[in-house]
Structures are given as structure tokens and as C-alpha cells.
VOMAR-705589 format. One line per field, with one value per residue (C-alpha): residue number from 1; residue in three letters; x, y, z. Coordinates in nm, 3 decimals. Example, Ala and Ser with C-alpha at 12.3 -4.5 7.8 and 13.67 -1.06 7.14 Angstrom:
num [1, 2]
residuo [Ala, Ser]
east [1.230, 1.367]
north [-0.450, -0.106]
up [0.780, 0.714]
//
This chain:
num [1, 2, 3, 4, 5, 6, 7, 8, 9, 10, 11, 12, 13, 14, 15, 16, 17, 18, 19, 20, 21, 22, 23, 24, 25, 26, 27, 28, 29, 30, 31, 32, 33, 34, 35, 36, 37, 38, 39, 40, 41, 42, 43, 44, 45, 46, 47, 48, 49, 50, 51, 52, 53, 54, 55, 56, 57, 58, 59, 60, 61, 62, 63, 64, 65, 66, 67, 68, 69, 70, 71, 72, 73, 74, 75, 76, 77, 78, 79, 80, 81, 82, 83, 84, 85, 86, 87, 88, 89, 90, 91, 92, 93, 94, 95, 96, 97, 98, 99, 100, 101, 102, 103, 104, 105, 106, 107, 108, 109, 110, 111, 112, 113, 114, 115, 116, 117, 118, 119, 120, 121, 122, 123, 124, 125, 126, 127, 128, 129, 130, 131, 132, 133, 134, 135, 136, 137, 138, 139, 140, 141, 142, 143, 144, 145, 146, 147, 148, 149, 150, 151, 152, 153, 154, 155, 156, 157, 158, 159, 160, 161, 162, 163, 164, 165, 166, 167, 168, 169, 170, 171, 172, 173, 174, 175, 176, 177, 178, 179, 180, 181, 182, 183, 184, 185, 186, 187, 188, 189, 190, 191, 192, 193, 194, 195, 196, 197, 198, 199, 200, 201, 202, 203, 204, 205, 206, 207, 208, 209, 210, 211, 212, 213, 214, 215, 216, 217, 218, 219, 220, 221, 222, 223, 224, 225, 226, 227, 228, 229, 230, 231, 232, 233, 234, 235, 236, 237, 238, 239, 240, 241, 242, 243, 244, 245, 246, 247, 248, 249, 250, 251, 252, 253, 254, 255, 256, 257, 258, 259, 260, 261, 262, 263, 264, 265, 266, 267, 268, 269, 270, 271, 272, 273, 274, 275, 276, 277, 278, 279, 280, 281, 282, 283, 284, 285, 286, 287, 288, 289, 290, 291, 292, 293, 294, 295, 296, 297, 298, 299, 300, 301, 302, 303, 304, 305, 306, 307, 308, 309, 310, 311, 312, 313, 314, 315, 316, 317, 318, 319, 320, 321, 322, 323, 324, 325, 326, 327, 328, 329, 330, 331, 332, 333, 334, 335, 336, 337, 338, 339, 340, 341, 342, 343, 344, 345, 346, 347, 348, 349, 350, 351, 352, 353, 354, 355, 356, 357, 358, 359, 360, 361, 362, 363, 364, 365, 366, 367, 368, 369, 370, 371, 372, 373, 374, 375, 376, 377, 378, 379, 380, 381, 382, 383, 384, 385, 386, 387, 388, 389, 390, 391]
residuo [Unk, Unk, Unk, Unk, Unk, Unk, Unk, Unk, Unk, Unk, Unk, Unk, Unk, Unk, Unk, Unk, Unk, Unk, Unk, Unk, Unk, Unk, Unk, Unk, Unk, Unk, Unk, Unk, Unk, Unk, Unk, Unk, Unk, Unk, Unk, Unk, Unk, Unk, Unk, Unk, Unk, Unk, Unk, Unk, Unk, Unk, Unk, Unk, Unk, Unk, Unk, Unk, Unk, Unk, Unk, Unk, Unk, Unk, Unk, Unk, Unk, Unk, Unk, Unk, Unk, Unk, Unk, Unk, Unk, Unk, Unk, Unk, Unk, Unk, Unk, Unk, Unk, Unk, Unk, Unk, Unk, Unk, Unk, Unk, Unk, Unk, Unk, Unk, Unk, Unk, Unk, Unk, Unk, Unk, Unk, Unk, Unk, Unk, Unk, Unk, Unk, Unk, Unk, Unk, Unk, Unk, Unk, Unk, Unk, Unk, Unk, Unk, Unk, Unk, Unk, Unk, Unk, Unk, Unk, Unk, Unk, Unk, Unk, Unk, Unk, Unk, Unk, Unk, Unk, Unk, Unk, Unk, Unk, Unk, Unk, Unk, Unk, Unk, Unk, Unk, Unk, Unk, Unk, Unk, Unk, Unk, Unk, Unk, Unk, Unk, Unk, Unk, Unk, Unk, Unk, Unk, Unk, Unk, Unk, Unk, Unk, Unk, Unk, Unk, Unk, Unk, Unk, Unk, Unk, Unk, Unk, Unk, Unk, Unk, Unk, Unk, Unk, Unk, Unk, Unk, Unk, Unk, Unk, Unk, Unk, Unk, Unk, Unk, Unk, Unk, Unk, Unk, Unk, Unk, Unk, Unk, Unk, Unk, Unk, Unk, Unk, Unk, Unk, Unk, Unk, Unk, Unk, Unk, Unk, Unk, Unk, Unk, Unk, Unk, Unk, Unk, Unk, Unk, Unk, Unk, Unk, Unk, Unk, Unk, Unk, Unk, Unk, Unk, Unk, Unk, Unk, Unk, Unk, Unk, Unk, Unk, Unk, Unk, Unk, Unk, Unk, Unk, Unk, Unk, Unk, Unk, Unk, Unk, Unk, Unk, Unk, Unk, Unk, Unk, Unk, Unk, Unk, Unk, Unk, Unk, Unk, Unk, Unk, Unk, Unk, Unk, Unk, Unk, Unk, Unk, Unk, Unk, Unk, Unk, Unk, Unk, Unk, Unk, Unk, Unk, Unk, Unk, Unk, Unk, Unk, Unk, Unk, Unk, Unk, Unk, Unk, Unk, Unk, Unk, Unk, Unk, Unk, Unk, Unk, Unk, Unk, Unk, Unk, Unk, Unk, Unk, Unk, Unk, Unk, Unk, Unk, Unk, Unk, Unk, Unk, Unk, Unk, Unk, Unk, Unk, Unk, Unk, Unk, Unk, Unk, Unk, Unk, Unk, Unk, Unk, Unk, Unk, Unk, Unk, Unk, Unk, Unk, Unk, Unk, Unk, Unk, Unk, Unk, Unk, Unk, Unk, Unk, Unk, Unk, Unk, Unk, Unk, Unk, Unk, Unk, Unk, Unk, Unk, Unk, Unk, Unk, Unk, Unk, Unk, Unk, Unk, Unk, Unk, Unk, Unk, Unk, Unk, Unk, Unk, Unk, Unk, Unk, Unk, Unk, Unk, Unk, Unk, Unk, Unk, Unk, Unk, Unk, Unk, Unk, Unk, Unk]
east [11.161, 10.975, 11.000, 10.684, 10.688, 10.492, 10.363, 10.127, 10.019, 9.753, 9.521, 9.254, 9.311, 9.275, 8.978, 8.944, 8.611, 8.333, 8.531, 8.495, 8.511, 8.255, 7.952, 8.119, 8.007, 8.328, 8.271, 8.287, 8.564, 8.739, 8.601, 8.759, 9.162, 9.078, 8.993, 9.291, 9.557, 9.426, 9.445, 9.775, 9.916, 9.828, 9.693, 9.388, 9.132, 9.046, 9.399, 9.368, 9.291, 9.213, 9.150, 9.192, 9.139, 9.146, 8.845, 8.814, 8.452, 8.256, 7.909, 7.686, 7.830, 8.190, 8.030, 7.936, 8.332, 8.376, 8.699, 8.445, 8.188, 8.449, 8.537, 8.218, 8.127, 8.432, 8.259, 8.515, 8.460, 8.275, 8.472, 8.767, 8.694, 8.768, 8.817, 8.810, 9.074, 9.076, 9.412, 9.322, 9.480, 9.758, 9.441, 9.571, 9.923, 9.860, 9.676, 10.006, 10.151, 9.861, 9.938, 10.294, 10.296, 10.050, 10.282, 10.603, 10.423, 10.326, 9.979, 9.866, 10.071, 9.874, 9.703, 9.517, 9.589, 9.504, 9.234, 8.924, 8.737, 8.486, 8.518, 8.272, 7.998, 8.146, 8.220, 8.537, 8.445, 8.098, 8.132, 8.250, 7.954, 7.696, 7.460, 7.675, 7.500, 7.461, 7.786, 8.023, 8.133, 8.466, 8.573, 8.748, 8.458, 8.321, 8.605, 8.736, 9.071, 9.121, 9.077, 9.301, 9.562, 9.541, 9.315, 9.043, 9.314, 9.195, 9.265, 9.240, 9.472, 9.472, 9.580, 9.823, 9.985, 10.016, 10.144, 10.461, 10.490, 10.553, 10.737, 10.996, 10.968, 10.831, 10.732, 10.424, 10.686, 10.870, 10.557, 10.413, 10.750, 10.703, 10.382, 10.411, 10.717, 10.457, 10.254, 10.503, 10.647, 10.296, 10.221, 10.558, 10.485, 10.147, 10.317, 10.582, 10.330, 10.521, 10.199, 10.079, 10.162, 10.050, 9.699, 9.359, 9.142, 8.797, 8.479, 8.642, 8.884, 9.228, 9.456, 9.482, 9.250, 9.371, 9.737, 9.676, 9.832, 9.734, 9.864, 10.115, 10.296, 10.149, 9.778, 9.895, 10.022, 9.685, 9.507, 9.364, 9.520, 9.267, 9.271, 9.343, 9.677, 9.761, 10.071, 9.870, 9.659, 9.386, 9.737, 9.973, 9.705, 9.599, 9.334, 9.024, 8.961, 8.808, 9.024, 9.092, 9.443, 9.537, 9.847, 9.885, 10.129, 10.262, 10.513, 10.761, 10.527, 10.239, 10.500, 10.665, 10.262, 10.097, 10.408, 10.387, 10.664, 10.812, 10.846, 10.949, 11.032, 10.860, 11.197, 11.074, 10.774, 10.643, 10.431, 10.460, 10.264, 10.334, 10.224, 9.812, 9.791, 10.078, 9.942, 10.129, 10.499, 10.466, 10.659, 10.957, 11.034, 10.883, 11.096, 11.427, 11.289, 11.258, 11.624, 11.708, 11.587, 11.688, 12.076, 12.020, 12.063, 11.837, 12.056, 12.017, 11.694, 11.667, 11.295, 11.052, 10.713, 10.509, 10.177, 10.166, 9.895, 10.006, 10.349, 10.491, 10.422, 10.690, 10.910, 10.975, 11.037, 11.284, 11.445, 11.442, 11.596, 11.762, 11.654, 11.757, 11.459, 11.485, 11.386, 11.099, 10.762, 10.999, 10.686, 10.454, 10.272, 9.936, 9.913, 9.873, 9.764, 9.498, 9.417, 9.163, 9.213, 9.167, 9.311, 9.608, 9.816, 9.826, 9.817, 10.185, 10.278, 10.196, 10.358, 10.667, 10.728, 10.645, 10.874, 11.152, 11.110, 11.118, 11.454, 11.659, 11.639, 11.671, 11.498, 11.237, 11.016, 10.697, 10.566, 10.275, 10.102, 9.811, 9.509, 9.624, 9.948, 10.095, 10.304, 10.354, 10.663, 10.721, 11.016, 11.060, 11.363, 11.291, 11.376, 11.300, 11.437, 11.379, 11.089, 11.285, 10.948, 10.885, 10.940]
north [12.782, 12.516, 12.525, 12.549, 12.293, 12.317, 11.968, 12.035, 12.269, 12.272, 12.526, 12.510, 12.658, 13.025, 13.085, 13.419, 13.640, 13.433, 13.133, 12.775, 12.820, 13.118, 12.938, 12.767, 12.855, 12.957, 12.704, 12.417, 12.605, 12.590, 12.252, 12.128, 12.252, 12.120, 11.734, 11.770, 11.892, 11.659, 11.363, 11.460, 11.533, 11.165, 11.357, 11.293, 11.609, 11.539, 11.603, 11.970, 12.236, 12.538, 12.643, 13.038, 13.202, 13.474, 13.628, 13.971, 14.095, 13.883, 13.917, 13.689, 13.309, 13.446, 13.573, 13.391, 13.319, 13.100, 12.916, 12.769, 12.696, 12.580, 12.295, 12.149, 12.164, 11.953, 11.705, 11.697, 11.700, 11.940, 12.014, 12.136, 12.554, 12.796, 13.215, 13.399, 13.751, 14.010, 14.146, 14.300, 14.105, 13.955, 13.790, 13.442, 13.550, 13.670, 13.323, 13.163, 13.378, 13.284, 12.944, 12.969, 13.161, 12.947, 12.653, 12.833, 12.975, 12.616, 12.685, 12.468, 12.127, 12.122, 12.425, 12.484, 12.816, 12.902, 13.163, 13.173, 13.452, 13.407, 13.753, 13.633, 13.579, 13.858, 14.204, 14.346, 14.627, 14.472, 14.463, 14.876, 14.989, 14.732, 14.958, 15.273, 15.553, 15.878, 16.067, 15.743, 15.724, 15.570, 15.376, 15.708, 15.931, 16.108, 16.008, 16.334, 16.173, 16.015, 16.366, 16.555, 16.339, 16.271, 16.472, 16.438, 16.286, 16.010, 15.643, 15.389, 15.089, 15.263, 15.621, 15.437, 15.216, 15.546, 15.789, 15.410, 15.441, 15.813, 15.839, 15.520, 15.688, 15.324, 15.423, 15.236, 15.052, 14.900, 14.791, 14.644, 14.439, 14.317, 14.220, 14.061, 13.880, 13.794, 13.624, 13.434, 13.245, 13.153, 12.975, 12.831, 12.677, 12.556, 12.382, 12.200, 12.094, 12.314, 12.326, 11.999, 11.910, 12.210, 12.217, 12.025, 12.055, 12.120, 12.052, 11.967, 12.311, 12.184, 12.478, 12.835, 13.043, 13.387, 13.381, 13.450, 13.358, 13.596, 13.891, 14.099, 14.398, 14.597, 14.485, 14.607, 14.958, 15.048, 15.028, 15.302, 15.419, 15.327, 15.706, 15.994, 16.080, 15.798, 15.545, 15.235, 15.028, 14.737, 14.506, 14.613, 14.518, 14.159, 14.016, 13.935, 13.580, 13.293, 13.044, 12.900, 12.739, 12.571, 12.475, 12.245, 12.351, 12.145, 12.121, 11.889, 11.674, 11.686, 11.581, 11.283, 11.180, 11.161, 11.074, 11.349, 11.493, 11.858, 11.993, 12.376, 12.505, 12.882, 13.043, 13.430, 13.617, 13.976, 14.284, 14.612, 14.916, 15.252, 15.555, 15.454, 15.686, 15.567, 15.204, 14.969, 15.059, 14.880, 14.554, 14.762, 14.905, 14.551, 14.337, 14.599, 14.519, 14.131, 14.123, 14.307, 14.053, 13.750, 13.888, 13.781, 13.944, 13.935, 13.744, 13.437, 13.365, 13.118, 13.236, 13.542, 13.513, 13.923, 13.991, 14.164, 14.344, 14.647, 14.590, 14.945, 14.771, 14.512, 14.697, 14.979, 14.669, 14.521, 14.861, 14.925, 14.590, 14.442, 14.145, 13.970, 14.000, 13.610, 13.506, 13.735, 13.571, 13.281, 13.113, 13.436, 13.631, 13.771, 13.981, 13.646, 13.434, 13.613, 13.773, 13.628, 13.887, 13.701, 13.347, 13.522, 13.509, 13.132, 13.087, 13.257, 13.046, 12.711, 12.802, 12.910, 12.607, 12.381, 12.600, 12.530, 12.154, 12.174, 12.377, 12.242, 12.582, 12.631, 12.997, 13.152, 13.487, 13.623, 13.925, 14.139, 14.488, 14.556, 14.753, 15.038, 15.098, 14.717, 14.425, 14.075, 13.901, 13.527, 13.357, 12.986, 12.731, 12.359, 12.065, 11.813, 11.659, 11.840, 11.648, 11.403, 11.415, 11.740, 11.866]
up [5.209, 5.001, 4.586, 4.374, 4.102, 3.767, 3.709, 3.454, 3.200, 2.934, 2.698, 2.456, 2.122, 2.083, 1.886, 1.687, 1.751, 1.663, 1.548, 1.654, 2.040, 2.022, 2.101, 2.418, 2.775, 2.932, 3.253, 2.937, 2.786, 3.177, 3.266, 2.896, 3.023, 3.423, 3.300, 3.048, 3.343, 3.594, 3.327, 3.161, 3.476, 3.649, 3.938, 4.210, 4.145, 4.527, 4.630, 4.500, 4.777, 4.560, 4.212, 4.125, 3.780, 3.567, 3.377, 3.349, 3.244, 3.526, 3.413, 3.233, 3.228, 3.330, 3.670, 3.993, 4.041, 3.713, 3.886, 4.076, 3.824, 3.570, 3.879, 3.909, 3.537, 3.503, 3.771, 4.013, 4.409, 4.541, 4.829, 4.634, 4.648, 4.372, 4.337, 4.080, 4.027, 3.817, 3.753, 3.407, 3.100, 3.377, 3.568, 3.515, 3.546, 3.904, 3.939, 3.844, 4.144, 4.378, 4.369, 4.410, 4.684, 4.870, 4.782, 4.837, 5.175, 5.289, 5.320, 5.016, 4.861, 4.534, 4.352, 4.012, 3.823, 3.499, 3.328, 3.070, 2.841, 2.608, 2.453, 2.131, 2.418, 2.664, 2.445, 2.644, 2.864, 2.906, 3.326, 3.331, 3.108, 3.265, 3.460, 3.427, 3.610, 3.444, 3.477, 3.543, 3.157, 3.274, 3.593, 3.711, 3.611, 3.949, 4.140, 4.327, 4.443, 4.076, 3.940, 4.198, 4.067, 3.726, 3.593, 3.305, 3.047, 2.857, 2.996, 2.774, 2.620, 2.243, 2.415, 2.598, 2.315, 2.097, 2.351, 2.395, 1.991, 2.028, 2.365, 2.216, 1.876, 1.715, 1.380, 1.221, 0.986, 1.249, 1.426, 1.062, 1.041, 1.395, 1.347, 1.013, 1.192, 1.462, 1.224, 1.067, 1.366, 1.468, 1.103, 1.117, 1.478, 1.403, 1.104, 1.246, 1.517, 1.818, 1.940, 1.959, 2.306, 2.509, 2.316, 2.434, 2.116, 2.182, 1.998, 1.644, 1.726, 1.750, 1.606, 1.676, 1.438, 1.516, 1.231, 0.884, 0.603, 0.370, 0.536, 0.383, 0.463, 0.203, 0.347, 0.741, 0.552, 0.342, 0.650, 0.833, 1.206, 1.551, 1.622, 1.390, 1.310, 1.501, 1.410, 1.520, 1.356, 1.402, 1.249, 1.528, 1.798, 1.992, 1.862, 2.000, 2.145, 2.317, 2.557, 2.860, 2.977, 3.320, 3.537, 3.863, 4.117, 4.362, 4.665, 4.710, 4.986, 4.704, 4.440, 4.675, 4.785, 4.438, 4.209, 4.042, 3.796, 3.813, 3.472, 3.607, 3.914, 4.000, 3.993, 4.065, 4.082, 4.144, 4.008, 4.011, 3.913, 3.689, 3.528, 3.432, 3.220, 2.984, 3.127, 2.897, 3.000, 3.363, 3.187, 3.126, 3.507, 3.611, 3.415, 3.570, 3.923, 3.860, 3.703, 4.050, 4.239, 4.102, 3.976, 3.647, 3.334, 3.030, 2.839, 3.080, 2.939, 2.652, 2.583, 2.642, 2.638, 2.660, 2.559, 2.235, 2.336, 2.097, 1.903, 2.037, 2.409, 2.298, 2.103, 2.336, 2.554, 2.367, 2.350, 2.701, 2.805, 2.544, 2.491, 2.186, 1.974, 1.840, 2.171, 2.226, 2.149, 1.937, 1.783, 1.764, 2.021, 2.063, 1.732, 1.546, 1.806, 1.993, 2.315, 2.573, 2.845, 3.145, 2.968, 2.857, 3.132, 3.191, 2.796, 2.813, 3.062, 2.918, 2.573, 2.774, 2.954, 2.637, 2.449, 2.685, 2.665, 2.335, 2.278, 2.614, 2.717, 3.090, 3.189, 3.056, 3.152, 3.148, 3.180, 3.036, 3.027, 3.262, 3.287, 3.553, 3.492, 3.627, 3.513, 3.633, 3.576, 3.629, 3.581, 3.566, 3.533, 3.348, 3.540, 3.330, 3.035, 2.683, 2.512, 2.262, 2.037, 2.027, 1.656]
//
């Protein structure tokens, strides 16, 4: 079988809602992380043989396939295609895994993945309650087969996060620490300049905007829970955002043909799916599955990147598996950082392999929570040298 090599691997900033990338069509904002992977990567744009990405909410300037529209807005060949996914918030995750396989498969040498959401311009949930016929108040709503199974219980993201918190038994304190902690590493990253290499600032935006430095713990406890008598909180959530991030994947032909470096190798990928209901607790059995599969342990990896999409997701987690928690999220996660649905996935991916230049560290995984009850995980292994000017 052939190897998958990362050989590139960019994002914008993460802009909070209605910050500095707000105003940006999301083709620019995708266009902006293409021309910086192609450059930074030394590679032909003509050589690439298909571009796939993540957006969930495809209406409005995110529809019409935006992989492709982000392509040509950059100005490169028109012959290179693009396709767009929607795997929830792992969209550009499973793009990630797209591309690998069709490396790993031989059908493709050289193969864009990445993601972008403009969720300032593009309200999440806009695509389910466009046009919503009378009756269809959900996506399950007038589905006979849906109800036969699961009945009329309530499916949403905040039901599922609280009915983790209570199921784990995470109390709000020890989601208020985790997020306070979540904030922390982010400021402390963005200070030393961790960031600096991975990001492609756009339009006079050249930092994340989502961490802030005023937050306290006292703040996150006065505040009032998302649902009554609920334990969470609009602190212990992800934060709405605008972003776009981008990876080239390559064979070892396309590597040997267009001197091109390998920075990772695609180590192990799969998904799998669980309750929907509960929805956010896929990473845990998905993570179990991936360990399975690959004989490691979690120990072996030297960093952790998963989506904070609620803290109880990731603390239940951490429970669950193990994991040392000073390797989870090491320079902040999604509470601080922000939360472009459909950009996520590849956003995760580029801070993980940065982070493991940075450190020496060899493995790293990824994996996040999923609309529907799924989880991807990706693990990758560094080849390269750690970056000797990284801070």
C-alpha cells in the first residue's frame, strides 16, 4: 500500500462572530488558505487533481460546492475539480480522510483538503430551517422510520452536551476550570507566537480573536445555564466563528515528481457512529475503535487535538480514555479559540501537526464530536525535523 504524506498545512485566523473576518465571502476566505498552501508548500496548483471541503450550512455564498468556488477565486486552473461534504462539524476532518484515502488508494498523487464557514454571514442552522415546510420543525420531523426508532425526544447539540455532563457526572465547576484552563493556553500560545507559523493573516486579521483575557472564573460562575436547571453554560461552549484552513496531500510519486517535503505521514484514519440522541459521545467509542486498530495506547501520543465543542464532550473524554489531560488541546481548544463548523476539522489538523514540530513530538490524534451521533479520528506521525525556530 502507498503512504499519504502531509506536505502542507495552513489556516486563517479564527475570527469571533462579527469580528475582523466577518465581512469576508467565504470563497475569499478559502481562496486566501489555497494561494498560502500552494505557495508555502512550493507546489504546481496544476499538478493538483482534486480539492474537497468542508462547509456545513451550504446556502447563500457557502453553496454551489464552495471547494470549487474557493479554487477558482484563488485563480488557479480551471481544470483542477472540487466537492464539497458535509460531515457536520467533522466536514473538513472527513476531507482530511478523503484525500488520504484517494492517495493511499492510488487513485490520486496530490490532493487539497481543508474546510471554510463564515458563520457571521451564515447563522448556523440556516440550511435546516431554509424553506422548512409546515410540520418539518426538525430534520427528523415527519420521518415515520426516525420516529419508530427514536421517538419524539429532543435532538439537539445543547440536549446532548447536558444529558454527557449528567451521564459522566461533570459538574459545572469542573467544566468552568476546564474552560478557564482552555482560555489560558490559547493566550499563552498566541503570546509566545506558537501560532505564527500555521496562520495566513488576512485582511489586517492576523491573530485569533475568539480568547479573552478578561475572563475569570467568577465571571463563567454568575452566568446563567443554556437550558433551565441545566449545568452548562454559554462559557463551557465553542464559540462562534469565521475561518477557513487547508492541507495538500501527496503520494510518494507526487512527492519524488514535484520535490515536495513530507512533514506527516497519515498514520490512521476512520469514523464511526453512536447513540444521536446523546450525539456528542461518538469520540469516546471512536477513539476505543481507532486505538484497536492501530495497537496503540493513548499514552503514545505526545499531543491531542478534540473539538471543545462543549467542555463535558471533552471531559467525559478524558475520563473515558485517559488521556493525560496536559496533552489534550495543549495550547487551548475551541472554547477560547472558536468554532467554524465546517473549518474546524482541518483547523485541528493544522494546529496538530504544527504543534508536533514544535515540541519533537512524534504522534498526535484527532478526533471530534459530530452532528448524528459520529466521530472522526485521524492520527498522524511527524517525519520531519522539529522546527528549530519555532518558540
Amino acid at each position: 500500500m502507498s503512504e499519504a504524506y502531509i506536505v502542507g498545512a495552513v489556516r486563517t485566523p479564527i475570527g469571533r462572530k462579527n469580528g475582523g473576518l466577518a465581512p469576508a465571502h467565504p470563497a475569499d476566505l478559502g481562496a486566501h488558505v489555497l494561494k498560502e498552501l500552494m505557495e508555502r508548500a512550493d507546489a504546481d496548483p496544476s499538478a493538483v487533481e482534486d480539492v474537497i471541503f468542508g462547509c456545513v450550512d451550504t446556502i447563500g455564498p457557502q453553496a454551489g460546492d464552495v471547494a470549487r468556488t474557493c479554487w477558482l477565486a484563488a485563480g488557479f486552473p480551471e481544470e483542477v475539480p472540487g466537492v464539497t461534504i458535509d460531515r457536520q462539524c467533522g466536514s473538513s476532518q472527513q476531507a482530511l480522510h478523503f484525500a488520504a484515502q484517494a492517495v493511499l488508494s492510488g487513485t490520486n498523487d496530490l490532493v487539497v483538503a481543508g474546510g471554510v464557514q463564515n458563520m457571521s454571514m451564515i447563522p448556523i442552522s440556516s440550511a435546516m430551517l431554509a424553506g422548512r415546510p409546515l410540520g418539518h420543525e426538525t430534520p427528523f420531523s415527519g420521518s415515520k422510520g426516525w420516529t419508530e426508532r427514536y421517538g419524539t425526544q429532543e435532538v439537539s447539540q445543547f440536549a446532548g452536551a447536558e444529558r454527557i455532563a449528567a451521564t459522566w457526572d461533570v459538574s459545572r465547576e469542573e467544566m468552568e476550570r476546564y474552560a478557564y484552563e482552555s482560555h489560558t493556553r490559547a493566550l499563552h500560545a498566541i503570546d509566545a507566537g506558537y501560532f505564527r507559523r500555521e496562520i495566513a493573516p488576512y485582511e489586517g486579521v492576523t491573530t485569533d480573536e475568539g480568547p479573552r483575557r478578561d475572563t475569570t472564573l467568577a465571571k463563567m460562575a454568575g452566568l446563567k445555564p443554556l437550558t433551565g436547571g441545566g449545568r452548562l453554560t454559554a462559557a463551557l461552549a465553542s464559540q462562534i466563528s469565521d475561518g477557513a484552513a487547508a492541507l495538500l496531500v501527496a503520494s510518494p510519486r507526487a512527492v519524488q515528481e514535484h520535490g515536495l517535503t513530507p512533514r506527516a505521514r497519515v498514520h490512521h484514519l476512520s469514523v464511526r457512529g453512536a447513540d444521536p440522541i446523546t450525539m456528542l459521545s461518538a469520540p469516546i467509542p471512536a477513539t476505543v475503535h481507532a486505538l484497536g486498530m492501530t495497537g496503540m495506547s493513548i499514552g503514545d501520543f505526545d499531543v491531542i487535538e478534540i473539538n471543545e465543542a462543549f467542555a463535558s464532550v471533552v471531559l467525559a473524554w478524558i475520563k473515558e480514555t485517559g488521556a493525560d489531560p496536559a496533552r489534550v488541546n495543549p495550547n487551548g481548544g475551541a472554547i477560547a479559540l472558536g468554532h467554524p463548523l465546517g473549518a474546524t476539522g482541518a483547523v485541528l489538523a493544522v494546529k496538530l501537526l504544527h504543534e508536533l514540530e514544535r515540541t519533537g513530538g512524534r504522534y498526535g490524534l484527532q478526533t471530534m464530536c459530530e452532528g448524528g451521533g459520529q466521530a472522526n479520528v485521524t492520527v498522524i506521525e511527524r517525519l520531519g525535523p522539529a522546527d528549530p525556530g519555532s518558540p
